[in-house]
C-alpha positions, 0 to 999 in steps of 0.5 A: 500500500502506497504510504501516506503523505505525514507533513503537517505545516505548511513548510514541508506539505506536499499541497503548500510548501511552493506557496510559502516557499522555495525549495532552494530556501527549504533545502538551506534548512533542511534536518540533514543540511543542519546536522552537516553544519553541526558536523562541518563546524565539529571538524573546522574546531578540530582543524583550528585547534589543530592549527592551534597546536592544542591537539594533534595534527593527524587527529584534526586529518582523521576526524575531517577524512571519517566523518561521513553524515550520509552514514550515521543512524538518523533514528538513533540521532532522533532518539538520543537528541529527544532524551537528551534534549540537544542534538550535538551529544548524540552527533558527538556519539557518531563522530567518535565511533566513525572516526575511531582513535581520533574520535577522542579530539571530537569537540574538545572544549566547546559547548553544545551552543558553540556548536549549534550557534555556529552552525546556524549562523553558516545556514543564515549566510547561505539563507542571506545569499538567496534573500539577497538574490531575491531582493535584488531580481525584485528591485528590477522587476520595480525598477522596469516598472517605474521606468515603463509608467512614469508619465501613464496618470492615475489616481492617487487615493488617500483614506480609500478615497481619490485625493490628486493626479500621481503616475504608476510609476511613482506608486511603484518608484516608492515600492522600488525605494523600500527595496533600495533600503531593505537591501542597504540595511542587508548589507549593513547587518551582515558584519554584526551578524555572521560571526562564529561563536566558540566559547566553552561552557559559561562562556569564558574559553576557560577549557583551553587556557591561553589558546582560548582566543587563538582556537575561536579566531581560527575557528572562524577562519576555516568557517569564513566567519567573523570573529565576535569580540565577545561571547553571544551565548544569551546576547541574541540582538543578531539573530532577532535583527535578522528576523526583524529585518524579514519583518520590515521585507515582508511588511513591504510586501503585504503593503505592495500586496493589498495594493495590487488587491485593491486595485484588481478588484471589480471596481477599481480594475486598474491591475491584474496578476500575470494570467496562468490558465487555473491561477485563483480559479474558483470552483463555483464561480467561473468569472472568478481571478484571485489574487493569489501571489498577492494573497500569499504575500500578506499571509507570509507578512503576517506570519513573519511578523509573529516570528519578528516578536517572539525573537524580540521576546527570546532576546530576554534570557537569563544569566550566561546560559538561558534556561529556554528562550533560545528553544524559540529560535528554533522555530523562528529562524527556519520558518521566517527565511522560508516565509520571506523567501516564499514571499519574494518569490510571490512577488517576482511572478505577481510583478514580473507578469504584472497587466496593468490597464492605463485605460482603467486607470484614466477612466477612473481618474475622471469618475470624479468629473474633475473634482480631484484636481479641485485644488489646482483650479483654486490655485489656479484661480488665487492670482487673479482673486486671491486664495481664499475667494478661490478656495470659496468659489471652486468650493461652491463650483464643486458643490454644484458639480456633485448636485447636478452631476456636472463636469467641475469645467462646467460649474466653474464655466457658469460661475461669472465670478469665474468666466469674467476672469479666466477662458474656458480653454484655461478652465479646461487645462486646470480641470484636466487631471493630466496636467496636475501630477506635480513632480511625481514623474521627476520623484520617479527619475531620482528614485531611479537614480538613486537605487542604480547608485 
């Protein structure tokens, strides 16, 4: 009989694990690719330590030559590390019987987190890498867009409501500048970020004497990590800015994501998602196009958002080894780079395909007949009577214009107090959405610049 598929999140489900995230991400983070860090930061102590002179040379060769995580007894790790509640014993166990009279140099003098932090940190640089790739393509996809639609009107909407004239491309050159900053702050957290950790028990190197500092500085070397200037056993803020730095990433793309939700619904109309036969079908209505890669997006903002505070939470540990909170990251780290990868993924198809309707746009930019251009007509009209006399009779022309569903050209055209002073041809000009985007295609030219420097 055919087994039965036994996942029960959404990261390793055979139904959702591509909608949440990618494999190349789930790979990263994989049991098996964790316990080969576990065992690849074993063997660069015992290669530093070797360097070190504090055990012997051809102990540090046998333990790197034997060391086969292919061939050690899954179940059994899973059995010993749930007794033991970590899994670096129970990895320690193997090594040693693979790699016979050597075995005994095996994690001479670390510490379980030693072990287990290092090994993380090399998972967040790779997880990082992708991120990085990722946010890159994406700026872009933003970039193109930017460039594409930097003169095509729409409406600028504040409160749900129209408010004035601005451009796509400005709406998407404000997108492309979050992603400008987020791959900034990436590049600035790595150095706090990716440093190894060897610091024995309490944290304090004692096991290994003078050479303590020596052993943790060649550790880092065979690992190509920085070196910490000082021990990171409960002192978390790196991790938890890592995650926090998703938190701001996803947070950009939920706004992107309700933003293209909005603006594809019936009413509005203005922007669609790539079309792929089936994609956000439903099954009872046949008109149906959901948003779905929009839709992914928020969920996954939403979900790193949860994992951004229970880092922030995990930071409050006690003494020099915590009684717990550590456990947190577990779940939090893993999850939060497959979410935000998944996310980014999401978003690279949603606006890579993205359809945009510049007919739409322009017709619901005149739904108002006029009226989202109110204050370029009384700024308009101020030289000739003054600002708060034109605020008083646009306010009125606007009034008329909604009360018999009159074009605001009109209403002012049979204002005399409007028509003695001003041509319709003018009042045509500062009534055309058109000619009221203030510098919004200049705001997207220095975005573009900027995010090319």
């Amino acid at each position: 009989m055919a087994a039965f598929p036994t996942s029960t999140t959404v990261f390793d489900s055979i139904l959702f694990r591509d909608a949440f995230g990618t494999p190349r991400m789930r790979e990263v983070f994989s049991d098996y690719a964790l316990i080969s860090r576990y065992a690849e930061v074993e063997i660069a102590l015992a290669k530093a330590q070797a360097r070190c002179s504090v055990i012997p040379a051809n102990a540090a060769e046998e333990i790197a030559r034997h060391t086969n995580v292919s061939a050690f007894d899954f179940d059994l790790l899973r059995r010993e590390t749930d007794v033991v509640g970590y899994p670096i014993l129970p990895l320690v166990h193997q090594m040693v019987k693979q790699c016979g009279e050597a075995g005994r140099y095996v994690h001479w003098g670390a510490t379980t987190q030693d072990i287990m932090d290092s090994a993380v940190i090399l998972q967040v640089r790779d997880g990082l890498e992708i991120i990085e790739e990722d946010i890159a393509a994406l700026r872009g996809i933003l970039a193109d867009l930017s460039r594409r639609y930097r003169d095509t009107p729409m409406a600028g909407r504040t409160h749900l409501q129209q408010a004035l004239p601005v451009t796509f491309g400005y709406k998407t050159a404000i997108w492309l500048a979050m992603f400008d900053r987020h791959a900034e702050r990436l590049e600035q957290l790595k150095p706090r970020v990716l440093v190894g950790q060897f610091a024995g028990a309490a944290g304090t190197l004692a096991s290994l004497g003078d050479k303590g500092f020596d052993v943790q500085k060649a550790l880092c070397e065979e690992l190509g990590l920085g070196v910490p200037v000082s021990t990171w056993h409960v002192a978390r803020d790196g991790l938890a800015e890592v995650v926090n730095f998703f938190g701001l990433v996803t947070g950009s793309l939920g706004k992107i994501a309700l933003d293209i939700m909005i603006m594809a619904s019936t009413e509005f109309a203005e922007l669609y998602e790539p079309f792929v036969k089936g994609r956000g079908a439903s099954s009872t209505m046949p008109q149906k196009r959901n948003p779905i890669s929009s839709e992914l997006m928020l969920a996954a903002c939403k979900g790193v958002r949860q994992h951004a505070g229970l880092m922030l939470d995990a930071m409050v540990q006690d003494f020099e080894r915590a009684t717990g909170p550590w456990h947190a990251e577990w779940m939090a780290i893993p999850e939060s780079f497959v979410l935000t990868a998944g996310a980014l993924h999401q978003a690279k198809f949603a606006l890579g395909g993205l359809i945009v309707d510049e007919k739409k746009m322009a017709g619901n930019l005149d739904i108002s007949r006029g009226l989202i251009v109110a204050e370029a007509v009384m700024m308009g009209l101020a030289p000739q009577m003054g600002r708060q006399e034109a605020h008083d009779v646009v306010y009125d022309a606007c009034r008329l214009a909604n009360e018999k569903q009159l074009t605001l050209a009109d209403a002012l055209a049979a204002n005399p107090q409007v028509s003695g002073r001003i041509d319709r041809a003018t009042i045509d000009r500062l009534t055309s959405p058109g000619n009221y985007l203030g510098l919004a295609p200049e705001m997207v030219d220095r975005v573009l610049a900027a995010s090319r420097r």
